[in-house]
MDAnalysis code that builds the backbone (N, CA, C; Angstrom):
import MDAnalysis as mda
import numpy as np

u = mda.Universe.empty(573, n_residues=191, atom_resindex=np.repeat(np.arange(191), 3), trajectory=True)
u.add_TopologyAttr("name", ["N", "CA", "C"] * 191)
u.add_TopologyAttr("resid", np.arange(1, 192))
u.add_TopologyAttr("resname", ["UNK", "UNK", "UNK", "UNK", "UNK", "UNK", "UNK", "UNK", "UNK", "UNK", "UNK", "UNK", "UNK", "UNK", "UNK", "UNK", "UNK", "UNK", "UNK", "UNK", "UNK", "UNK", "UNK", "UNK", "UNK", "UNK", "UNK", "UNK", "UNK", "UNK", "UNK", "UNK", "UNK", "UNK", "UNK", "UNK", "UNK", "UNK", "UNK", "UNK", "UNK", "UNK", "UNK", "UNK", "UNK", "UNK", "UNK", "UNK", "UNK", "UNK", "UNK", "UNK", "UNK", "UNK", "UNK", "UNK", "UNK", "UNK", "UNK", "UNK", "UNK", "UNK", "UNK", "UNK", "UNK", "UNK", "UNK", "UNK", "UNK", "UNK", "UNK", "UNK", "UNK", "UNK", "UNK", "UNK", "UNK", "UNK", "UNK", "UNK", "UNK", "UNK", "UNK", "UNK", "UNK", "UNK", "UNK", "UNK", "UNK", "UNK", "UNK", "UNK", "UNK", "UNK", "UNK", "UNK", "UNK", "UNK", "UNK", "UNK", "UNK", "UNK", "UNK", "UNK", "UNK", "UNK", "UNK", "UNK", "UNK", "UNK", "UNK", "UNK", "UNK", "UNK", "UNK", "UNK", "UNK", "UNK", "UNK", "UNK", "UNK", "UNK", "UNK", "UNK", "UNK", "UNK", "UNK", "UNK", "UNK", "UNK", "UNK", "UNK", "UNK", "UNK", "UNK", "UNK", "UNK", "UNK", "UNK", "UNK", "UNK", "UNK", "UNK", "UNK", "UNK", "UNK", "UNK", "UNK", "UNK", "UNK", "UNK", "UNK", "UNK", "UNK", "UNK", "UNK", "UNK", "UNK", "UNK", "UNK", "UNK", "UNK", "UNK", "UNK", "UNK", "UNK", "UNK", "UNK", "UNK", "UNK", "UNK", "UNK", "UNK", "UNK", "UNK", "UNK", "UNK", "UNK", "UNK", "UNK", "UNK", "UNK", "UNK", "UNK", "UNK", "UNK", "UNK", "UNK", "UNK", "UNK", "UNK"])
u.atoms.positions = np.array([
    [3.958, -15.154, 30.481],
    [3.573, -16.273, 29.655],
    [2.786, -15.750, 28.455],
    [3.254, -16.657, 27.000],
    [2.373, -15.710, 26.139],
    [1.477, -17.265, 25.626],
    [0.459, -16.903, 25.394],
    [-0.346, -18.272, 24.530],
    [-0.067, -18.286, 23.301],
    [0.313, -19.294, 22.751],
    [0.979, -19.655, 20.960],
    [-0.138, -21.090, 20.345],
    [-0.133, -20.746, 19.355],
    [-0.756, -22.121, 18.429],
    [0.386, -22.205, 17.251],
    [0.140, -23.589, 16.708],
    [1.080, -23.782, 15.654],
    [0.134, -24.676, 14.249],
    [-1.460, -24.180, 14.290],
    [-2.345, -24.835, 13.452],
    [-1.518, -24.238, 11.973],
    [-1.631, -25.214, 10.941],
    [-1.356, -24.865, 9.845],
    [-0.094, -24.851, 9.787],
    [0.488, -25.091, 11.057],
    [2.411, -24.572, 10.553],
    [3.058, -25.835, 10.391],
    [3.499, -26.562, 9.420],
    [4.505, -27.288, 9.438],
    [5.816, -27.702, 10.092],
    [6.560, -26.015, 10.021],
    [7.626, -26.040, 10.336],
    [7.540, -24.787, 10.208],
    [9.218, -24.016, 10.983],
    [9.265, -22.421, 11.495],
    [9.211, -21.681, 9.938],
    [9.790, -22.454, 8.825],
    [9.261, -21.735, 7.833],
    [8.196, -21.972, 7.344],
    [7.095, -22.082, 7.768],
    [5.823, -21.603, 8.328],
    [5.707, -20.388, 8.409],
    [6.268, -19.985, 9.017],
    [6.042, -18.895, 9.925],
    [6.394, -17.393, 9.327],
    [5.519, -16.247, 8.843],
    [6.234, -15.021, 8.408],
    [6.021, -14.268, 8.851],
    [5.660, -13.082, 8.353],
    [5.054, -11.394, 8.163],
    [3.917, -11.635, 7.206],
    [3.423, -10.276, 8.051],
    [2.433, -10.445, 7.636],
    [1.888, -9.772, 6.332],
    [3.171, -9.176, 5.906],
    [3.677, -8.320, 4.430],
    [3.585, -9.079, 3.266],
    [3.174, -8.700, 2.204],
    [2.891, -9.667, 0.706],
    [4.370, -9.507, 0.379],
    [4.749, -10.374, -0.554],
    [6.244, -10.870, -1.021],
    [5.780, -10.486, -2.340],
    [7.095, -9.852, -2.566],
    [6.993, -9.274, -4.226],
    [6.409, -9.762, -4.964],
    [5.668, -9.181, -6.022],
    [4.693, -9.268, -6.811],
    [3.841, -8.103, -7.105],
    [2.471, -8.429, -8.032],
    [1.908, -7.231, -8.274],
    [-0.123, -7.238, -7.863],
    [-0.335, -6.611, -7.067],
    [-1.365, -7.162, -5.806],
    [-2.232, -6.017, -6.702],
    [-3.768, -6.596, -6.416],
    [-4.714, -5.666, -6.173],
    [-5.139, -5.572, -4.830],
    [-5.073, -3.795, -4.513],
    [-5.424, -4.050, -2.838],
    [-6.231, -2.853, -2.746],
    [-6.574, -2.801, -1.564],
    [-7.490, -1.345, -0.895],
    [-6.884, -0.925, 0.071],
    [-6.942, 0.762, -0.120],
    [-6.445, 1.367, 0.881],
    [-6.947, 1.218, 2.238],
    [-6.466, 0.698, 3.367],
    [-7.291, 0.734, 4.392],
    [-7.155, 1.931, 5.472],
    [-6.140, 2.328, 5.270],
    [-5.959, 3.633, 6.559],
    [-5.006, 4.330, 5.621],
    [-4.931, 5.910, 6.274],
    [-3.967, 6.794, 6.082],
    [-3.940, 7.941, 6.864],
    [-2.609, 8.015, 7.431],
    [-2.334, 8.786, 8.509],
    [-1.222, 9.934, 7.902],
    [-1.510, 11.420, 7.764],
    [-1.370, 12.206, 7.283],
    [-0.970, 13.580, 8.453],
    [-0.496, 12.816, 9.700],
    [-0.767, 13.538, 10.437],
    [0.629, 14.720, 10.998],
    [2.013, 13.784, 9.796],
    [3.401, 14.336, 10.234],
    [4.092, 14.043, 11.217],
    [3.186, 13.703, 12.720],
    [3.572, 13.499, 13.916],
    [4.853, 12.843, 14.139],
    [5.253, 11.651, 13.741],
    [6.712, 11.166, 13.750],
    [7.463, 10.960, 12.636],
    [6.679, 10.986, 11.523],
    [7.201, 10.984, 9.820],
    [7.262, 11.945, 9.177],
    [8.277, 12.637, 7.949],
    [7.471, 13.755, 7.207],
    [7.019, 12.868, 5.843],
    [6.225, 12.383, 6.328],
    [5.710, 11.022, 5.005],
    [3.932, 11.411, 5.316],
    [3.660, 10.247, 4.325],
    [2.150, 10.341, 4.035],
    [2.184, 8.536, 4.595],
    [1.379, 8.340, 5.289],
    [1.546, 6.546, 5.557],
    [0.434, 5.908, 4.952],
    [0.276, 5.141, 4.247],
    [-0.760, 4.770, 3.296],
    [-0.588, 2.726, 3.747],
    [-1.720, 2.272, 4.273],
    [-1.927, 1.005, 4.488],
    [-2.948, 0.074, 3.628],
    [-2.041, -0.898, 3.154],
    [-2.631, -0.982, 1.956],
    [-3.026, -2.724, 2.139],
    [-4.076, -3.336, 1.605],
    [-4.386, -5.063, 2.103],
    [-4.648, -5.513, 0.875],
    [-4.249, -6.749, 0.378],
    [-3.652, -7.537, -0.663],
    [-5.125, -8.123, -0.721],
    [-6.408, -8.059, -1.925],
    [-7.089, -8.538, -2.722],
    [-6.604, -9.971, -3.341],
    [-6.093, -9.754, -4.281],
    [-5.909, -10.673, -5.006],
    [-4.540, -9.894, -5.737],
    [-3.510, -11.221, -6.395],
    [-2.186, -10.767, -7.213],
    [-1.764, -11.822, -7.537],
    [-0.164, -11.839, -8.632],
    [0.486, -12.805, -8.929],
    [0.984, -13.542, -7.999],
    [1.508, -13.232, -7.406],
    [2.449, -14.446, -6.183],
    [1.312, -15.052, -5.169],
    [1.039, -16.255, -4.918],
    [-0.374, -16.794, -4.442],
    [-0.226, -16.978, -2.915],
    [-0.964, -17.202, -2.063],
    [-1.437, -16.914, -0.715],
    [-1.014, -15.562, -0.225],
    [-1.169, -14.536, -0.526],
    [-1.123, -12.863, -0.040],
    [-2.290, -12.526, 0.204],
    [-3.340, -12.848, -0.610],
    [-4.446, -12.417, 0.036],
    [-5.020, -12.110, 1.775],
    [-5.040, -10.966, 1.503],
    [-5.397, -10.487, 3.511],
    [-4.115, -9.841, 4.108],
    [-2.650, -10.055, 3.285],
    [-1.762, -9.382, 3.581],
    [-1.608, -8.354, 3.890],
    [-0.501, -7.348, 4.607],
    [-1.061, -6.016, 4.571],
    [0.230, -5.397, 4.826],
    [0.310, -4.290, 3.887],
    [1.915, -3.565, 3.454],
    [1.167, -1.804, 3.767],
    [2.337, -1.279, 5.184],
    [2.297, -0.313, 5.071],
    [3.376, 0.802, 4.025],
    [3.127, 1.663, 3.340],
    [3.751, 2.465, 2.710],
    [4.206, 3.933, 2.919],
    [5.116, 4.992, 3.293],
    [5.845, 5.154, 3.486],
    [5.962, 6.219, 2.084],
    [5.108, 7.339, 1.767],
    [5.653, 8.063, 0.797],
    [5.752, 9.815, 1.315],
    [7.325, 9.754, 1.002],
    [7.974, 11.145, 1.432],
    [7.239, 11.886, 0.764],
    [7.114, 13.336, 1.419],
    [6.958, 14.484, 1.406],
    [8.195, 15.125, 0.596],
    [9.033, 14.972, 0.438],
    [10.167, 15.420, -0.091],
    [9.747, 15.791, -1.708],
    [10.378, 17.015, -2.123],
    [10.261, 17.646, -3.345],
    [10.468, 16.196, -4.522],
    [11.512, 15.815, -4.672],
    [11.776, 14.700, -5.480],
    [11.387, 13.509, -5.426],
    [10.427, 13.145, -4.542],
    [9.726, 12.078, -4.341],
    [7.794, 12.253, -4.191],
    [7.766, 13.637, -4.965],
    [6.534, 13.896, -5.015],
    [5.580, 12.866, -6.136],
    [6.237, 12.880, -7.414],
    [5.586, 12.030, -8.514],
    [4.962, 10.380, -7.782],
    [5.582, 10.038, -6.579],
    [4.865, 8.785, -6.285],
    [3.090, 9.088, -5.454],
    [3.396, 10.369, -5.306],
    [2.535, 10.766, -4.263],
    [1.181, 11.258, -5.278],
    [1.733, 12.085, -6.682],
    [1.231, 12.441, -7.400],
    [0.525, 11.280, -8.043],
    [0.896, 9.908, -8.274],
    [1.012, 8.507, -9.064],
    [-0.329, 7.978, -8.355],
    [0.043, 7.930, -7.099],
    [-1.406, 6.983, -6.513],
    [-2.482, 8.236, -6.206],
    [-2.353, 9.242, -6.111],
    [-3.786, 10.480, -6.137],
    [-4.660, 9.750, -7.418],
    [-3.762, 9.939, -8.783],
    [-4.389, 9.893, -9.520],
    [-5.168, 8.336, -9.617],
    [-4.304, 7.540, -9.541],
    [-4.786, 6.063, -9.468],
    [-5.985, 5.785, -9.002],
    [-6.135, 6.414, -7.671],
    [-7.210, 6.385, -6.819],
    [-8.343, 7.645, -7.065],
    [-7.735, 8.177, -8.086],
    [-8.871, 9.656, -8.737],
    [-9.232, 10.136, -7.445],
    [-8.110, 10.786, -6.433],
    [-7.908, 12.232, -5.495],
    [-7.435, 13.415, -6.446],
    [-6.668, 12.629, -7.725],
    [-6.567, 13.989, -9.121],
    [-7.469, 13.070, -9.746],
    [-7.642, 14.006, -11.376],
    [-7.877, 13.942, -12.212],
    [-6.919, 14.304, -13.639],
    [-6.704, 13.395, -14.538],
    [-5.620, 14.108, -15.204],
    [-6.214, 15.495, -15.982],
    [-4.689, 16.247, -15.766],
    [-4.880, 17.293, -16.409],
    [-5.558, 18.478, -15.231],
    [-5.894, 17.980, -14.023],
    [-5.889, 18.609, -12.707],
    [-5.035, 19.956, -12.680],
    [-6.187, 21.097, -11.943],
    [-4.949, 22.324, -11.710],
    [-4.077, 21.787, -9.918],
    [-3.620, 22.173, -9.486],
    [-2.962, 22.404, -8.359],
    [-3.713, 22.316, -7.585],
    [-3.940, 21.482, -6.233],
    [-4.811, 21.576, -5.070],
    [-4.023, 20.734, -3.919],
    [-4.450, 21.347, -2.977],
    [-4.917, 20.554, -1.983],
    [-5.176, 19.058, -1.995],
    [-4.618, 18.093, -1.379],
    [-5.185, 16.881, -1.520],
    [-5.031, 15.838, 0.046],
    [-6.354, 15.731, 0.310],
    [-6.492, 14.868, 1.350],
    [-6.370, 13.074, 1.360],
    [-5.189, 12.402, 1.272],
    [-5.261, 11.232, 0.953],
    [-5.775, 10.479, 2.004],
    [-6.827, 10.887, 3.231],
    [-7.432, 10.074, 3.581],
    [-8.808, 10.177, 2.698],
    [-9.296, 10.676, 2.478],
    [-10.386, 10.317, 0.997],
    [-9.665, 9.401, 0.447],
    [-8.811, 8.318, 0.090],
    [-8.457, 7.435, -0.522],
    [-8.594, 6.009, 0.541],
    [-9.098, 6.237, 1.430],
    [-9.232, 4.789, 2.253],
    [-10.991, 4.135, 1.685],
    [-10.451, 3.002, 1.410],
    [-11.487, 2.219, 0.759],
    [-11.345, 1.994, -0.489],
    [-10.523, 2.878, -0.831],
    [-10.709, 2.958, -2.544],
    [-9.222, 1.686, -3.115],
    [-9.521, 1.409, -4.020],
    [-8.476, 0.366, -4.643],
    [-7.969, 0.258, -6.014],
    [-7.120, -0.146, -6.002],
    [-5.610, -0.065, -7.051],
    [-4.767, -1.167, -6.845],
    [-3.940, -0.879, -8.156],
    [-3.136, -2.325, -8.318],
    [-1.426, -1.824, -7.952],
    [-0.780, -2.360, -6.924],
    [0.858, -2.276, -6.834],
    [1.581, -2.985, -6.487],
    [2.677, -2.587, -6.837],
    [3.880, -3.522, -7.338],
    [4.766, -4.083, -5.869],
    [4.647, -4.658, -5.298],
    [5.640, -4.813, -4.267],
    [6.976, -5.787, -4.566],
    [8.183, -4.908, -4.446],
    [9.592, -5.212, -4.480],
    [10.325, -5.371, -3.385],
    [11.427, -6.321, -4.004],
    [12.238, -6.281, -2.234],
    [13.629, -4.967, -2.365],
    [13.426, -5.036, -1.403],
    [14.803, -3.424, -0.830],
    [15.542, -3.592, 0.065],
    [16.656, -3.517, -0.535],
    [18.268, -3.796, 0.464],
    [18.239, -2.177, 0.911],
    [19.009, -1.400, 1.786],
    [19.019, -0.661, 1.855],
    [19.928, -0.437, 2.988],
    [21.055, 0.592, 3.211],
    [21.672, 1.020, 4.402],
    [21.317, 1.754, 5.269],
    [21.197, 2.355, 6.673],
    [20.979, 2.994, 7.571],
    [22.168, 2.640, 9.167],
    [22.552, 3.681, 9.912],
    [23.189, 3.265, 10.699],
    [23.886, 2.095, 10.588],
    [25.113, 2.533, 9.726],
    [26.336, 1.078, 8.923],
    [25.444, 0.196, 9.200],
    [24.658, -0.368, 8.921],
    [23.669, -1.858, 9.144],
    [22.964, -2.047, 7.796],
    [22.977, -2.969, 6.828],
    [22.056, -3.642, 5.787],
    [20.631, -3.922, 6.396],
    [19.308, -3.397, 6.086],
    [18.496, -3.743, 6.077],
    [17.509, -4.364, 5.187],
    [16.426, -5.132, 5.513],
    [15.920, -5.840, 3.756],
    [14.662, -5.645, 4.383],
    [13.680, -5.047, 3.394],
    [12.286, -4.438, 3.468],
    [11.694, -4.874, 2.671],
    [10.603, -4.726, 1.969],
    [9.560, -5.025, 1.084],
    [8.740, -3.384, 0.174],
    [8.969, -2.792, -0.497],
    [8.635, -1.652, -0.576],
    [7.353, -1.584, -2.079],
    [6.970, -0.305, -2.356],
    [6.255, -0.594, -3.286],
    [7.414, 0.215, -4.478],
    [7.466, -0.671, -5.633],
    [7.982, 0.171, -6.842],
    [7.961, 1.693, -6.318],
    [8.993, 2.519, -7.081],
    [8.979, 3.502, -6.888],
    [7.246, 4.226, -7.701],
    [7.228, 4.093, -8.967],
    [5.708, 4.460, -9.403],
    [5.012, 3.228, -9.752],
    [4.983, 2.255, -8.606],
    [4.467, 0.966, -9.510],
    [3.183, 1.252, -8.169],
    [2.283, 1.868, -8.926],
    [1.128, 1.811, -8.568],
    [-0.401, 2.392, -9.797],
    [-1.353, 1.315, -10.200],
    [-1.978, 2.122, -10.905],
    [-3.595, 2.049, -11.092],
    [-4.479, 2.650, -11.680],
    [-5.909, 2.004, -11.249],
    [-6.344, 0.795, -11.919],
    [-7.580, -0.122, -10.944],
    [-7.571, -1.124, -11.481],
    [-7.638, -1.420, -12.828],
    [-8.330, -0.365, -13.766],
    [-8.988, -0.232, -14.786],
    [-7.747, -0.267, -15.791],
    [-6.433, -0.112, -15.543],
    [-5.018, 0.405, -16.275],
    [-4.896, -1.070, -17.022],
    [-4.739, -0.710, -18.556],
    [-4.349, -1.438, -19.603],
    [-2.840, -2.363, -18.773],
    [-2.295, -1.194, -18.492],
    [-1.064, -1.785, -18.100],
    [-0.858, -3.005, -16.844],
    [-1.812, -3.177, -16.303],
    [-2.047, -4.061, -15.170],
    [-3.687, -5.100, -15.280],
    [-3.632, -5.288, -16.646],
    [-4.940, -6.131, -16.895],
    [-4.575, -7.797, -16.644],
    [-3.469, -8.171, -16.571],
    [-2.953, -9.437, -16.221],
    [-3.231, -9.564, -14.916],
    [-2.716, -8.850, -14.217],
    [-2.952, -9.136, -12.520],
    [-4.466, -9.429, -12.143],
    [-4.568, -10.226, -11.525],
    [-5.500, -10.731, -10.908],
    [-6.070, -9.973, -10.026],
    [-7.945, -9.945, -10.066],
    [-8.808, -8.780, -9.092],
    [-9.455, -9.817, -8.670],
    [-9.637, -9.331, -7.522],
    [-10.798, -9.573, -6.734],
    [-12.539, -9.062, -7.128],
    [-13.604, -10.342, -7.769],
    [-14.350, -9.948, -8.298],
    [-15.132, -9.333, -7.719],
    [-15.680, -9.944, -6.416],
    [-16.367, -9.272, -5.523],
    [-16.282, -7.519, -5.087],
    [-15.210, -7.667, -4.697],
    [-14.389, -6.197, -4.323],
    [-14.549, -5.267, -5.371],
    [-13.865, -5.845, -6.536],
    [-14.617, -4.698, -7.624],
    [-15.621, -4.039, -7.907],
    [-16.509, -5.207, -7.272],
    [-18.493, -4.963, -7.310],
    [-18.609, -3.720, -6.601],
    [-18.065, -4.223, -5.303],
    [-18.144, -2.857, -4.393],
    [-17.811, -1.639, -4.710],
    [-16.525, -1.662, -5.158],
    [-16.157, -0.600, -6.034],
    [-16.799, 0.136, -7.050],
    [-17.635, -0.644, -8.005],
    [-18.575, 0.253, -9.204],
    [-19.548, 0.688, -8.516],
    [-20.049, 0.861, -7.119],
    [-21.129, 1.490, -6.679],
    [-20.730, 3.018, -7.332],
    [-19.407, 3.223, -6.804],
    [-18.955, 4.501, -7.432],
    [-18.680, 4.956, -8.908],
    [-19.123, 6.091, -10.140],
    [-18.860, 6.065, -11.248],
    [-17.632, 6.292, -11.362],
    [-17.044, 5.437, -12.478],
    [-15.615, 5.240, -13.182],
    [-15.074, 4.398, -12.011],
    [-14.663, 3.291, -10.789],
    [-14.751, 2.996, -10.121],
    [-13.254, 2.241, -10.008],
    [-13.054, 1.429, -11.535],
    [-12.147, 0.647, -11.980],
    [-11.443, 1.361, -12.639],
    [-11.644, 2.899, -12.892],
    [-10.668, 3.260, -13.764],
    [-10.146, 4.596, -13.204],
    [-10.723, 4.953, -12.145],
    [-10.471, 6.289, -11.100],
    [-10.230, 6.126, -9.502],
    [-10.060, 4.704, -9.487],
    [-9.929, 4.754, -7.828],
    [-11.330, 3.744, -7.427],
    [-12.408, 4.713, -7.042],
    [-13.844, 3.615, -7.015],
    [-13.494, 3.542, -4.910],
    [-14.860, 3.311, -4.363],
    [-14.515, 3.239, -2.902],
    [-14.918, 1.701, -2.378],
    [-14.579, 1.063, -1.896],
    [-14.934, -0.108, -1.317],
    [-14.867, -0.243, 0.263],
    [-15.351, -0.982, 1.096],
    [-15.469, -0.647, 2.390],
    [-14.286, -1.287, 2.683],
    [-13.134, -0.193, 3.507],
    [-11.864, -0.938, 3.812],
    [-11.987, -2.129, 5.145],
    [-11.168, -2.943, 5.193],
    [-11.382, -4.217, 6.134],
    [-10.760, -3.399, 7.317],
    [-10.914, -4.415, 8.497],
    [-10.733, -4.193, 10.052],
    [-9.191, -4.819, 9.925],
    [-8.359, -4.158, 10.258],
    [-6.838, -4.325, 11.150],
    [-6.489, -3.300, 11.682],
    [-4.974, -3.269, 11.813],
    [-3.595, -2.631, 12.218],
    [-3.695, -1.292, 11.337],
    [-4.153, -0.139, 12.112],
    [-4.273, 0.803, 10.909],
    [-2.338, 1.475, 10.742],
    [-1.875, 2.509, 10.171],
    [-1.345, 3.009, 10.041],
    [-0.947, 3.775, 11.151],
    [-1.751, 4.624, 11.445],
    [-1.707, 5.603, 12.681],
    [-1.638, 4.510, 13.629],
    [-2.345, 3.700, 14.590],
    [-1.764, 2.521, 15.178],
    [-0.102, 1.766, 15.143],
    [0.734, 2.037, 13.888],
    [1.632, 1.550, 13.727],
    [2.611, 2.351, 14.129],
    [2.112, 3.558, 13.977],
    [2.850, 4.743, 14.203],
    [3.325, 5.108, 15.297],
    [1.937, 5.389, 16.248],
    [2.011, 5.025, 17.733],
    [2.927, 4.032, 18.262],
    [2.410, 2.734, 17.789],
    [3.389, 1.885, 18.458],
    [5.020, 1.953, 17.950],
    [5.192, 2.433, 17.291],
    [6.414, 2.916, 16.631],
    [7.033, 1.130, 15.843],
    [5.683, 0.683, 15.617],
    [6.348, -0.972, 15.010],
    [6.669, -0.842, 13.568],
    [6.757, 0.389, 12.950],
    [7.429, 0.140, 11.406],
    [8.811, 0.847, 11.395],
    [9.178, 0.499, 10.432],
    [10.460, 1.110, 9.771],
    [10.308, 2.372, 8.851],
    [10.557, 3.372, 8.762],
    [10.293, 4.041, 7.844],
    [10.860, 3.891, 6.951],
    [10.810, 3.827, 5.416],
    [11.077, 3.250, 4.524],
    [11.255, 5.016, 3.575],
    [11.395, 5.722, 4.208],
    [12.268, 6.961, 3.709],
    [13.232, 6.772, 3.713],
    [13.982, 6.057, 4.789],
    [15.247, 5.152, 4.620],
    [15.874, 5.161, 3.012],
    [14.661, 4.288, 2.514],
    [15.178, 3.385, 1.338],
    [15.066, 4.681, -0.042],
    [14.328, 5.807, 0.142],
    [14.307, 6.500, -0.596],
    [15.156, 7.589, -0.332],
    [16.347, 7.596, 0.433],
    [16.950, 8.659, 1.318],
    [17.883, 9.774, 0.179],
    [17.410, 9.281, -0.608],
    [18.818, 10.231, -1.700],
    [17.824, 10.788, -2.887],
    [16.847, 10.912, -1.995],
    [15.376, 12.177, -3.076],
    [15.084, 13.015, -2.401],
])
């Protein structure tokens, strides 16, 4: 027997995921699991602030960025966003769990994609649609004022990443374990 409520639900379309629907979100990193164990990805869990498409807030989109030579620039894209680089950076090492807490603005798209003759439909982030809050290019999207606050404790905060205290869920590594995502290397399978 499982216990169910149906407060707030109208009807079954009511009812979703718990994933933000395309649009362009300000969110914080909340987990990242770097550990290889069942992915050769970087898993980056990310929770919806504030954005264009309305009720996402609290949402939460795990991400899914290959290790693969040709799919490095996305990996390279949010370091910097989140100032783990700096532009103009020599070559290093980079630990993207130092990026949990910290926040940025991205793009979430929808993705058809094939695997085992079967059509699948995902939610993914732009290929480089990720950037810091502070980016000319993402001054329309809507922030979370509060959250930002948190964020300038750190210098350059809005324009390098900035740390904010990430919220309590479903981390990444948790997802992993339970093996409840899709890997979405899938959708990038031809980099």
């Amino acid at each position: 027997m499982v216990t169910l409520g149906s407060q707030g639900k109208k009807s079954e379309d009511d009812v979703g995921s718990n994933r933000p629907l395309p649009g362009r979100y300000h969110v914080v990193i909340k987990d990242v699991d770097e550990s290889f164990e069942k992915y050769d990805s970087v898993l980056v869990d990310f929770e919806a602030l504030a954005g264009t498409t309305p009720g996402q807030v609290g949402r939460t989109h795990l991400e899914f960025f290959s290790t693969k030579e040709k799919a490095l620039p996305r990996l390279q894209r949010l370091a910097l966003a989140v100032g783990l680089l700096k532009p103009d950076e020599p070559e290093k090492e980079v630990q993207f769990s130092d990026a949990i807490g910290r926040q940025l603005v991205i793009e979430i798209e929808e993705n058809t994609y094939e695997k085992d003759g079967k059509t699948h439909e995902c939610v993914r982030i732009a290929f480089l649609g990720m950037w810091s809050s502070g980016n000319k290019a993402v001054a329309d999207v809507p922030k979370d004022a509060e959250s930002l606050k948190l964020a300038q404790g750190g210098a350059g905060a809005t324009t390098d990443g900035g740390k904010a205290n990430p919220a309590e869920g479903k981390t990444a590594e948790a997802a992993t374990a339970a093996g409840t995502e899709t890997s979405q290397d899938d959708a990038y399978a031809d980099l």
